[in-house]
Biopython code that builds the backbone (N, CA, C, O; Angstrom):
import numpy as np
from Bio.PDB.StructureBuilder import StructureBuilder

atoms = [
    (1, "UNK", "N", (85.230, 103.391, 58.094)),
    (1, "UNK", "CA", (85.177, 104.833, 58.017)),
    (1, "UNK", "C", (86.505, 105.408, 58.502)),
    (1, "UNK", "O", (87.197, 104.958, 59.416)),
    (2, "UNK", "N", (86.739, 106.441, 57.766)),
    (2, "UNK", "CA", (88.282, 107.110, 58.380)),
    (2, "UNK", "C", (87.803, 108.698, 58.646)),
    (2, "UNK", "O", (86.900, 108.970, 57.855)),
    (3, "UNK", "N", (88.042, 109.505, 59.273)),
    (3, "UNK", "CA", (87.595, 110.434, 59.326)),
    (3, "UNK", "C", (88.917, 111.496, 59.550)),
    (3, "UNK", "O", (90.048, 111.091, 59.818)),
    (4, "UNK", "N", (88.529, 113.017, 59.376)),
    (4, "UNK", "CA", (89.952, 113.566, 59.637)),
    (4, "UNK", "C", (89.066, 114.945, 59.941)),
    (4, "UNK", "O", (88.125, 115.249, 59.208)),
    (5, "UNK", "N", (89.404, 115.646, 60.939)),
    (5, "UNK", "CA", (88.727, 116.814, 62.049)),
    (5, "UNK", "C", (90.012, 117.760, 61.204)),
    (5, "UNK", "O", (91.212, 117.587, 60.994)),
    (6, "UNK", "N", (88.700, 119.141, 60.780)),
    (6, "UNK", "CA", (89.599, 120.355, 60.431)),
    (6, "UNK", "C", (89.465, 121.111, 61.102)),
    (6, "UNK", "O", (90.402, 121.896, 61.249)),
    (7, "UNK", "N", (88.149, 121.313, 61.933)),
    (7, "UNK", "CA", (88.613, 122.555, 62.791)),
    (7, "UNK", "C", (87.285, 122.251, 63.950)),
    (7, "UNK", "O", (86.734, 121.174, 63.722)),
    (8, "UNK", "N", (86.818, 122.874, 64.900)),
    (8, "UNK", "CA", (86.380, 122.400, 66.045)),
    (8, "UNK", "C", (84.336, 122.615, 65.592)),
    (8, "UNK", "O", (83.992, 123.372, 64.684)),
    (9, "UNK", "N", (83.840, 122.227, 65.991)),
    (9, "UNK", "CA", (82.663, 121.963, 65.750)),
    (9, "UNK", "C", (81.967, 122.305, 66.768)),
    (9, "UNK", "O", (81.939, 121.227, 67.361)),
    (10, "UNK", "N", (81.132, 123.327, 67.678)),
    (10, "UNK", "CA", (80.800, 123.574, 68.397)),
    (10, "UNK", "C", (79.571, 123.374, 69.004)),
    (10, "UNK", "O", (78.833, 123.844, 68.138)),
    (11, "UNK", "N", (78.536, 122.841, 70.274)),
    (11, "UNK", "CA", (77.228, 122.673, 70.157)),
    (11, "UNK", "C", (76.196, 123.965, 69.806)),
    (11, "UNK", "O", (76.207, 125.090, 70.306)),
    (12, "UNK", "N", (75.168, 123.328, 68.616)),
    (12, "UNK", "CA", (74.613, 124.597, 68.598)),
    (12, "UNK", "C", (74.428, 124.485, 67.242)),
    (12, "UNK", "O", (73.360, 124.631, 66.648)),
    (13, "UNK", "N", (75.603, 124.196, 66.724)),
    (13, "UNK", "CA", (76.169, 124.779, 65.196)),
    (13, "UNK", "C", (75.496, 124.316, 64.482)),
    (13, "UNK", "O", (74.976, 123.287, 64.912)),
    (14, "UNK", "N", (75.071, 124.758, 62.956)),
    (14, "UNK", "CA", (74.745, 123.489, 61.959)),
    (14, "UNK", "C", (75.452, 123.617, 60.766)),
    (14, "UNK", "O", (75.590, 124.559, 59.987)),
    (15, "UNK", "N", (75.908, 122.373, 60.787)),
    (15, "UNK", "CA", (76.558, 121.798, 59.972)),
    (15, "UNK", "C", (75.977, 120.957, 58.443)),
    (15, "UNK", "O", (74.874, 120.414, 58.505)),
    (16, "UNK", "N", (76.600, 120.908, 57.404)),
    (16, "UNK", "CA", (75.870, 120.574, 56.378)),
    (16, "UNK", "C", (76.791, 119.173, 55.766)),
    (16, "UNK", "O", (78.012, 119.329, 55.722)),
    (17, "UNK", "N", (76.165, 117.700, 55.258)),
    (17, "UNK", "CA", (77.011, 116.611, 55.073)),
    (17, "UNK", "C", (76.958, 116.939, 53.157)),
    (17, "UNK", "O", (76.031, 117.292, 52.428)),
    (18, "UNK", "N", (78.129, 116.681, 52.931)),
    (18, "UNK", "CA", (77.994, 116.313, 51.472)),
    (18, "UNK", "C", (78.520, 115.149, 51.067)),
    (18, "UNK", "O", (79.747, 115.068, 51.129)),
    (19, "UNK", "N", (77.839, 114.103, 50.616)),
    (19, "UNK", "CA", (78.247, 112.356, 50.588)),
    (19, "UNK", "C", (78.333, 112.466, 48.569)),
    (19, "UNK", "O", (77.507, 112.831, 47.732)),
    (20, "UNK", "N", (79.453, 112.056, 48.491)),
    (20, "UNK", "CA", (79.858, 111.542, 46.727)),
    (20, "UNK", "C", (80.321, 110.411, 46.706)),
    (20, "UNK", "O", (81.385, 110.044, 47.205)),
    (21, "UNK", "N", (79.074, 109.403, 45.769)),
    (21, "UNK", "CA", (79.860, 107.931, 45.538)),
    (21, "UNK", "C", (81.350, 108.357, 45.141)),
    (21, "UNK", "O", (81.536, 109.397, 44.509)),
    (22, "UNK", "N", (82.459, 107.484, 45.547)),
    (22, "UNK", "CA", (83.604, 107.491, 44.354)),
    (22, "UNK", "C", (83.502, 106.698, 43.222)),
    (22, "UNK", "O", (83.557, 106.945, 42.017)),
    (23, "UNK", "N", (83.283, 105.311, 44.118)),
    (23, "UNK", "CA", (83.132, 103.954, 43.415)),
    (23, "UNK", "C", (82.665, 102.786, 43.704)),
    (23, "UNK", "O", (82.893, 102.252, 44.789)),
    (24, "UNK", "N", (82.032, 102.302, 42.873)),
    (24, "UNK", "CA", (81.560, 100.542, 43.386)),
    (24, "UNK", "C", (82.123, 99.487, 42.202)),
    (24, "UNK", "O", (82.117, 99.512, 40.971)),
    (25, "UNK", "N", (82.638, 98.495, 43.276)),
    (25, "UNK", "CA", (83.074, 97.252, 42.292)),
    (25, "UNK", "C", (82.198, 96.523, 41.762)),
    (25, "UNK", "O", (80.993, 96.738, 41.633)),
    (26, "UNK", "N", (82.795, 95.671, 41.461)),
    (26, "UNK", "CA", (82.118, 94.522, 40.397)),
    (26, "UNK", "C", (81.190, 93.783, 41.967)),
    (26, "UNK", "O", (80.085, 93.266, 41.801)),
    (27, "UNK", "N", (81.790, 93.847, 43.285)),
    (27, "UNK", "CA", (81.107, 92.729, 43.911)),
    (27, "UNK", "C", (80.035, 94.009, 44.724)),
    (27, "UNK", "O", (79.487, 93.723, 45.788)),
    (28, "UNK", "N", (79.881, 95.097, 44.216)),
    (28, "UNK", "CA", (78.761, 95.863, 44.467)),
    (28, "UNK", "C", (79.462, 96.696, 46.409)),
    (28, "UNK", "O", (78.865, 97.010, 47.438)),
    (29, "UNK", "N", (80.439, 96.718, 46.128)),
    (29, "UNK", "CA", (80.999, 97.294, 47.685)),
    (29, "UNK", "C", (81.067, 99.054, 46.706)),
    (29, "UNK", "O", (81.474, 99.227, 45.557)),
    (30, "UNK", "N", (80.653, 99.844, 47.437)),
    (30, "UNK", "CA", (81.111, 101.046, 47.212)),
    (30, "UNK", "C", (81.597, 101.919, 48.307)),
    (30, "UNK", "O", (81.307, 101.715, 49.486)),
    (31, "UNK", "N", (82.260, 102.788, 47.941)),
    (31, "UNK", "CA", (83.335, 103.952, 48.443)),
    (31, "UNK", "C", (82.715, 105.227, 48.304)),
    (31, "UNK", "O", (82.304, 105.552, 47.190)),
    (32, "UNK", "N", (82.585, 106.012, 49.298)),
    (32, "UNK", "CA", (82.239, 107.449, 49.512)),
    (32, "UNK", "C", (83.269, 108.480, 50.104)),
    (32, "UNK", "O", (84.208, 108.052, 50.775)),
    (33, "UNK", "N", (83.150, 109.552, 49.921)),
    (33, "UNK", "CA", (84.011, 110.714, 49.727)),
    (33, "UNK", "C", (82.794, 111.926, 51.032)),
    (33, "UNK", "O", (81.737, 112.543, 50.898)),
    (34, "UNK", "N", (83.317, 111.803, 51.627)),
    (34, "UNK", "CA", (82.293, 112.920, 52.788)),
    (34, "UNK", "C", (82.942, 114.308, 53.128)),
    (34, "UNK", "O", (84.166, 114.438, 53.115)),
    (35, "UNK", "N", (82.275, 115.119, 53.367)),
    (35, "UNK", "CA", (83.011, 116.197, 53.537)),
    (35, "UNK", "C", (81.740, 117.211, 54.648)),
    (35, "UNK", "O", (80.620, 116.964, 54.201)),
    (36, "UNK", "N", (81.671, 117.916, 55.522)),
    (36, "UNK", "CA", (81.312, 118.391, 56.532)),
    (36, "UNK", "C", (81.575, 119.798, 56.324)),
    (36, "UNK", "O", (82.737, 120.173, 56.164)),
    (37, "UNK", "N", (80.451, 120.745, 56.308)),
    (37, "UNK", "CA", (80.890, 121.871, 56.256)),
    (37, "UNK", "C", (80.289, 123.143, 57.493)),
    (37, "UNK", "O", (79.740, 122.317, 58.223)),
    (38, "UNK", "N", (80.133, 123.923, 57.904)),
    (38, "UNK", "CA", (79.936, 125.052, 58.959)),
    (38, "UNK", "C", (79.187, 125.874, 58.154)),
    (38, "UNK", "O", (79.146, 126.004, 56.931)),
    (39, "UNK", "N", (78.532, 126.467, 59.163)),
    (39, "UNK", "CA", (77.435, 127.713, 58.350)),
    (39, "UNK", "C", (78.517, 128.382, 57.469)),
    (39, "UNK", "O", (78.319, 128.056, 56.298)),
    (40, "UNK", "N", (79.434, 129.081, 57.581)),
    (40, "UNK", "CA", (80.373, 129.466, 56.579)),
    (40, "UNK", "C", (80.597, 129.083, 55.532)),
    (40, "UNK", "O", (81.008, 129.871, 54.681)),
    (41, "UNK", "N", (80.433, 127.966, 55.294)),
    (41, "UNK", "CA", (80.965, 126.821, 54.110)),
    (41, "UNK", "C", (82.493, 126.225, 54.147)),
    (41, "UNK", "O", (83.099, 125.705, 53.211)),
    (42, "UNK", "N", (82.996, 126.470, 55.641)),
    (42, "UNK", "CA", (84.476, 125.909, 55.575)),
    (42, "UNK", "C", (84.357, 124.458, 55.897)),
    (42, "UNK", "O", (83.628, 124.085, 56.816)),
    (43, "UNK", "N", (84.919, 123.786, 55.308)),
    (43, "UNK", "CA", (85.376, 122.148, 56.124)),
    (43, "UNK", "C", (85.832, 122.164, 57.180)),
    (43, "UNK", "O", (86.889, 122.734, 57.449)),
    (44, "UNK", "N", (85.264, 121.662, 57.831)),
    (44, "UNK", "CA", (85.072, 120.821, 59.894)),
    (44, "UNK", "C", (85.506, 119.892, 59.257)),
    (44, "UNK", "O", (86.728, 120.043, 59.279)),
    (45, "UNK", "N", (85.157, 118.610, 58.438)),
    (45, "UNK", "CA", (85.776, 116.890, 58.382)),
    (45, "UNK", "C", (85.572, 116.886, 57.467)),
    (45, "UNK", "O", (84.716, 117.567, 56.902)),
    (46, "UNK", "N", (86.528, 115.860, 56.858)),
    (46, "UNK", "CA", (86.189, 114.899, 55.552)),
    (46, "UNK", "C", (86.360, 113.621, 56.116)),
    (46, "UNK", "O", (86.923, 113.424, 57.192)),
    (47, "UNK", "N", (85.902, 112.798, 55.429)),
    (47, "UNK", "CA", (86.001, 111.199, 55.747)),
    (47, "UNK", "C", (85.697, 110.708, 54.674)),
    (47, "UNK", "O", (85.223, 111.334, 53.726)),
    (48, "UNK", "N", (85.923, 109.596, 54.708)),
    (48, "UNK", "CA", (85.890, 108.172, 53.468)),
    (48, "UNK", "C", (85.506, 107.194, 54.371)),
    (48, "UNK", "O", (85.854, 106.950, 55.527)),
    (49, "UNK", "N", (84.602, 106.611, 53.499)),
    (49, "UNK", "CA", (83.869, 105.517, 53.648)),
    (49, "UNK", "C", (83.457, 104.396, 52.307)),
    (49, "UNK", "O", (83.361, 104.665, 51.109)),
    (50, "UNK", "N", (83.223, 102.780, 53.165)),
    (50, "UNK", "CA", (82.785, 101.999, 52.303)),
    (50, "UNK", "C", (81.881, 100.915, 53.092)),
    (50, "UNK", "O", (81.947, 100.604, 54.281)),
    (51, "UNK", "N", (80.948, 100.392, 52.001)),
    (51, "UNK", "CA", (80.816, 99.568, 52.325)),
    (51, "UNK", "C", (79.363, 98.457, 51.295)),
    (51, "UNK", "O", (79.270, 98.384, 50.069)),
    (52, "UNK", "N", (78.796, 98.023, 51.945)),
    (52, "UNK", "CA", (78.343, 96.473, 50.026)),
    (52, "UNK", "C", (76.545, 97.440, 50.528)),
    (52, "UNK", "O", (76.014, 97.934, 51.522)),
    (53, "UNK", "N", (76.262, 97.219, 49.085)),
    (53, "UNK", "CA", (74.947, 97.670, 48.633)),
    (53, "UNK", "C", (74.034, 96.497, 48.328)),
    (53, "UNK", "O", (73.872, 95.930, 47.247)),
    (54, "UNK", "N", (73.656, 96.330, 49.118)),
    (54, "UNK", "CA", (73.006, 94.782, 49.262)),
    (54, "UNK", "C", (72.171, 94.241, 48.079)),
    (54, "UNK", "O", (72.112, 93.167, 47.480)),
    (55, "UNK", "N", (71.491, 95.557, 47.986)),
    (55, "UNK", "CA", (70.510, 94.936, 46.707)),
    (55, "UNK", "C", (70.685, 95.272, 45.525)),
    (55, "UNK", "O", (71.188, 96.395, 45.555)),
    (56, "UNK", "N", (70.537, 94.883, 44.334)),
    (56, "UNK", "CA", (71.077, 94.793, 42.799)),
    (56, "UNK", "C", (70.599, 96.080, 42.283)),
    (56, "UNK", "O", (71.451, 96.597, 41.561)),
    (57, "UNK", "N", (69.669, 96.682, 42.389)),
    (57, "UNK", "CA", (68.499, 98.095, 41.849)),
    (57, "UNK", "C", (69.554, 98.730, 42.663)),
    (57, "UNK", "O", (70.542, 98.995, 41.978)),
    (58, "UNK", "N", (69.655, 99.041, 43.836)),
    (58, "UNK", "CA", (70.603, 100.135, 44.314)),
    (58, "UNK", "C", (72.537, 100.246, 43.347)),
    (58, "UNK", "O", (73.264, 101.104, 42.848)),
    (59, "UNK", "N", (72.529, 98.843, 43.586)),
    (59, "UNK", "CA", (74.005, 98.832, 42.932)),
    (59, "UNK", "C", (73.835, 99.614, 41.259)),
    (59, "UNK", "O", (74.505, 100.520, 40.764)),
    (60, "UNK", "N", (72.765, 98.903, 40.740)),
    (60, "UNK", "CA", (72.674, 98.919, 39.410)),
    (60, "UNK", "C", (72.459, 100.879, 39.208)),
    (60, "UNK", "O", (73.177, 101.566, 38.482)),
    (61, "UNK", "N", (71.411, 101.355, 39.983)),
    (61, "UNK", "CA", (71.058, 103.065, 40.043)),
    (61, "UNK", "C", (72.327, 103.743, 40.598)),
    (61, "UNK", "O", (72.157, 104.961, 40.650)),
    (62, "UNK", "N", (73.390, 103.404, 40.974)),
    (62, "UNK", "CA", (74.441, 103.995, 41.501)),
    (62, "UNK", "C", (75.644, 103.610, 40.697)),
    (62, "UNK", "O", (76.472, 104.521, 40.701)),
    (63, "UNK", "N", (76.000, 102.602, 40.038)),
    (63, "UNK", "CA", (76.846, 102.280, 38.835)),
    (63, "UNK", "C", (76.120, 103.419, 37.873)),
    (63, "UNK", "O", (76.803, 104.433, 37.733)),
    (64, "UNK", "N", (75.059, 103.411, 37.304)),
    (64, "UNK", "CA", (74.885, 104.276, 36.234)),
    (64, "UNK", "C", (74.909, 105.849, 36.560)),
    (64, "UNK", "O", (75.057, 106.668, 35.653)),
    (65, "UNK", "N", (74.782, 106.164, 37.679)),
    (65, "UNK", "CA", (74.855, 107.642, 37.964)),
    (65, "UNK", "C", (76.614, 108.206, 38.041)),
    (65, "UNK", "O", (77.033, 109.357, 38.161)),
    (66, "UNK", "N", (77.424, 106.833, 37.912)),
    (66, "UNK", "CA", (78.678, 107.386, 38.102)),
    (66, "UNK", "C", (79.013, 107.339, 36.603)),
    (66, "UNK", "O", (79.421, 108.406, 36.144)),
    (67, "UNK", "N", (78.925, 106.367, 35.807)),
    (67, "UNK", "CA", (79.030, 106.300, 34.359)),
    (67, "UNK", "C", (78.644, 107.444, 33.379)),
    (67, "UNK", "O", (79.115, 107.768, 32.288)),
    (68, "UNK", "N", (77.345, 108.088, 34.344)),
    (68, "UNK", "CA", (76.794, 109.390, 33.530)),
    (68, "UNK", "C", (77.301, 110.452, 33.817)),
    (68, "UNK", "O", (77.123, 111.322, 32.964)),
    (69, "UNK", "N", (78.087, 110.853, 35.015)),
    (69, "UNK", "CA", (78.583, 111.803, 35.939)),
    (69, "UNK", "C", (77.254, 112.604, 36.346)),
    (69, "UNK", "O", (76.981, 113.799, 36.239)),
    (70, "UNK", "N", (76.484, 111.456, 36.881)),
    (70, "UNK", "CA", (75.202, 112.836, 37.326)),
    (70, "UNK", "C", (75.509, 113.241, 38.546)),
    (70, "UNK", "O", (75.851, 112.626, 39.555)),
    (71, "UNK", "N", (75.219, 115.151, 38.154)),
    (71, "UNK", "CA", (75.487, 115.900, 39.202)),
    (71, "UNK", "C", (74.489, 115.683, 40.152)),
    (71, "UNK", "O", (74.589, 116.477, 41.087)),
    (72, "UNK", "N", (73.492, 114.836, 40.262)),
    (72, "UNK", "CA", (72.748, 114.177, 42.003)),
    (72, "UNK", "C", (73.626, 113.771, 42.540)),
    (72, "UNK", "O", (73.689, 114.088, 43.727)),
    (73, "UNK", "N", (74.811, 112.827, 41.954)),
    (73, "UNK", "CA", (76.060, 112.145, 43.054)),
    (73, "UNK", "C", (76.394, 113.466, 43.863)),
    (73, "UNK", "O", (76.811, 114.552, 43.459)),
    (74, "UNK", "N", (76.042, 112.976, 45.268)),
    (74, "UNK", "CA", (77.055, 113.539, 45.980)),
    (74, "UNK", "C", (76.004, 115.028, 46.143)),
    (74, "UNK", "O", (76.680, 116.046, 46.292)),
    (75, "UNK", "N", (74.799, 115.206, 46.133)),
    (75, "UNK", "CA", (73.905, 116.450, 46.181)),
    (75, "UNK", "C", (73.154, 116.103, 47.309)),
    (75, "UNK", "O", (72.674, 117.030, 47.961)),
    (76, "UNK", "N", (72.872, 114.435, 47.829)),
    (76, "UNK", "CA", (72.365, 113.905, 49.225)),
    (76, "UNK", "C", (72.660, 115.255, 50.475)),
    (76, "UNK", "O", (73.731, 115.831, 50.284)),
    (77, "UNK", "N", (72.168, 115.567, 51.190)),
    (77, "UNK", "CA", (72.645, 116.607, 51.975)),
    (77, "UNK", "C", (71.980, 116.104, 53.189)),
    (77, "UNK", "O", (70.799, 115.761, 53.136)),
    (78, "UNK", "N", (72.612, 116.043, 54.199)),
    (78, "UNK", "CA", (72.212, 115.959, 55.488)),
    (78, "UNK", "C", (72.514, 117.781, 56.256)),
    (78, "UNK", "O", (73.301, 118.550, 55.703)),
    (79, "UNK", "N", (71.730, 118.188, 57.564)),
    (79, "UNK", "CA", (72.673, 118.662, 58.075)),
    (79, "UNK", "C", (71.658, 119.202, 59.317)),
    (79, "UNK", "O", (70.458, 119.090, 59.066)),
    (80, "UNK", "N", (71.900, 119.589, 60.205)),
    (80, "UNK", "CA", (71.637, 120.313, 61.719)),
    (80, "UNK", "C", (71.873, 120.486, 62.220)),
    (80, "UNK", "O", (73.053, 120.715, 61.954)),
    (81, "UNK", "N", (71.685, 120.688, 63.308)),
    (81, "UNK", "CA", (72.424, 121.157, 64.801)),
    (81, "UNK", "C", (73.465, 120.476, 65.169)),
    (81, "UNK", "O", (73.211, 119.272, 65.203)),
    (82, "UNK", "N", (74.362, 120.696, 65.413)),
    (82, "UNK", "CA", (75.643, 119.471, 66.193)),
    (82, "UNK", "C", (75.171, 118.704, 67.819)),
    (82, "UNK", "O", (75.936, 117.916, 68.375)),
]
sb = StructureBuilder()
sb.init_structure("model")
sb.init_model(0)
sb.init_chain("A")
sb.init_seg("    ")
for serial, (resi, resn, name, xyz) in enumerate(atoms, 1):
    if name == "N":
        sb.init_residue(resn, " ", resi, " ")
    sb.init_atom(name, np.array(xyz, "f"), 0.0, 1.0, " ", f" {name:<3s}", serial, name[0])
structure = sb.get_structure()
């Protein structure tokens, strides 16, 4: 994971995650694109991440959602209180 802080994040706050596959290889490792946003909608962090999708149905449902450009990539939403 690499992460990069845009602006200060305060307790209390809630914050919203937005996770977008980029990519997965042939040996099923994939790469994500994160981005962190503030009740405002400004970016607090982005980060990148990777790492292997163990099982074949996950690899296989996440290869085809990037092939299709479905707008679910990357619609996962986390978010709450800090």
């Amino acid at each position: 994971m690499s992460f990069q802080f845009k602006r200060p994040v305060y307790a209390g706050e809630q914050i919203t995650c937005h996770w977008l596959i980029a990519d997965i290889d042939e040996r099923g490792h994939a790469k994500a694109e994160v981005r962190i946003l503030n009740a405002e909608g400004i970016t607090v962090m982005v980060a990148t991440t990777s790492g292997v999708l163990p099982r074949r149905e996950e690899r296989e449902r996440l290869t085809q959602m990037l092939s299709d450009g479905d707008p679910t990539n990357g619609a996962a939403q986390c978010g709450g209180p800090n």
